[in-house]
N, C-alpha and C positions, 0 to 999 in steps of 0.2 A: 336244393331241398329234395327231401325221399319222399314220397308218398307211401304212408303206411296203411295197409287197408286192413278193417278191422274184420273179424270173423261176425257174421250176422247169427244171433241168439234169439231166441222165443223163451217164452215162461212155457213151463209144460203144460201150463192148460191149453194153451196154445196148440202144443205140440199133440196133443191129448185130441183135441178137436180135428186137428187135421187127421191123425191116421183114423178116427172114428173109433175110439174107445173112451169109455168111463175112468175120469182121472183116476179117483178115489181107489179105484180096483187095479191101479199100474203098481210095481213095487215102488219103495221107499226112494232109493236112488234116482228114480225116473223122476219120480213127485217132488222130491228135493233141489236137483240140480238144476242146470239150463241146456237149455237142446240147440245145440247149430243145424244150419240149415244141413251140411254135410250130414253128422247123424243122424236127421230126419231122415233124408234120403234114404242113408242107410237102413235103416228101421221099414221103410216102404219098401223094400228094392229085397231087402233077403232081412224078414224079420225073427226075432228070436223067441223062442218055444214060448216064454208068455204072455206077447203078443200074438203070435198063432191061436193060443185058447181064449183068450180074451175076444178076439174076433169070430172066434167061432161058438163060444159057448156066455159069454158078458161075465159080469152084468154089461149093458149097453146103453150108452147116453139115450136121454130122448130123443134127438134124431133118427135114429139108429129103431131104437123101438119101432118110433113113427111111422118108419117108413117101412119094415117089416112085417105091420098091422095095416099099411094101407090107409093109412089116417096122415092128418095133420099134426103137428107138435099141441095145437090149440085143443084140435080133439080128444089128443091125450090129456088134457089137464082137466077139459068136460067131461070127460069117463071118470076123474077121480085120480089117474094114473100120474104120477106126481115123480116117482124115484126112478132108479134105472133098474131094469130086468133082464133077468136074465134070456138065455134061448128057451129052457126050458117053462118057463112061466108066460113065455110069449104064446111059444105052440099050444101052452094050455089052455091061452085065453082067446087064441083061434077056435080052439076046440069048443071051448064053454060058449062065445058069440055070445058075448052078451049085449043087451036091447042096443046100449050107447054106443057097441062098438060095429053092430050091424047099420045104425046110425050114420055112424061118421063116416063106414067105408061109403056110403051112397054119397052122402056130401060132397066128399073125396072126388069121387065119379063124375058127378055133376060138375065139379071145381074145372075139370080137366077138359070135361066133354065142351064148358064155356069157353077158358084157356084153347082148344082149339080152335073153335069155333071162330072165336075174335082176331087168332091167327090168319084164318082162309080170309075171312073181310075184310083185314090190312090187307094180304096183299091183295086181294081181288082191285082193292081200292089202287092201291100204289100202281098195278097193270093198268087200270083205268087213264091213272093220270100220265103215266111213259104214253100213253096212246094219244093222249091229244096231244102232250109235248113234242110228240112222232111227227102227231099231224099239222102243228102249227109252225114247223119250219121249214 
């Protein structure tokens, strides 16, 4: 018997999610076809002019926004912010700060400042427990 190994493929929203761009806004052929994990690579590793602008200028998935606003995906959807945007409409709505977006960054902030915080306590905890385990043998 041969063992045949078969070329592993994504759906491009797939593929779309990984490199962090907005499917919608890839060309025709990109949205159309299927992506091996190879041309993934390839695309990551030396990407073509428009992927370049796409990343550098959107529109941009929610994540992508998200995280360039300093907000959560959930805060974008409490803002109202619903589609993908572009660069230039992001820096504007840095600019503008409005109530829910000055909002969400604090949330945000708080989110992280706890996320640490629960971090140092595990392990505070976990050096606790290595130390009697230390000590009871």
């Amino acid at each position: 018997m041969t063992s045949h190994q078969s070329t592993q493929t994504m759906k491009p929203a797939t593929a779309a999610k990984k490199l962090g761009v907005y499917l919608e806004a890839t060309p025709a052929e990109f949205q159309e076809g299927v992506v091996s994990r190879s041309e993934l690579n390839a695309l990551q590793t030396d990407p073509p002019q428009w992927l370049q602008n796409l990343r550098a200028d959107g529109p941009h998935p929610r994540p992508v926004v998200a995280s360039k606003l300093g907000v959560s995906i959930s805060g974008l959807a409490r803002g109202g912010v619903t589609e993908a945007l572009t660069t230039e409409q992001i820096e504007a709505l840095k600019a503008q700060a409005p109530e829910w977006l000055q909002k969400e960054r604090a949330m945000q902030a708080e989110v992280r400042k706890e996320t640490v915080r629960i971090k140092e306590l595990h392990a505070e905890q976990a050096a606790k427990r290595a130390d009697r385990d230390d000590q009871d043998r």
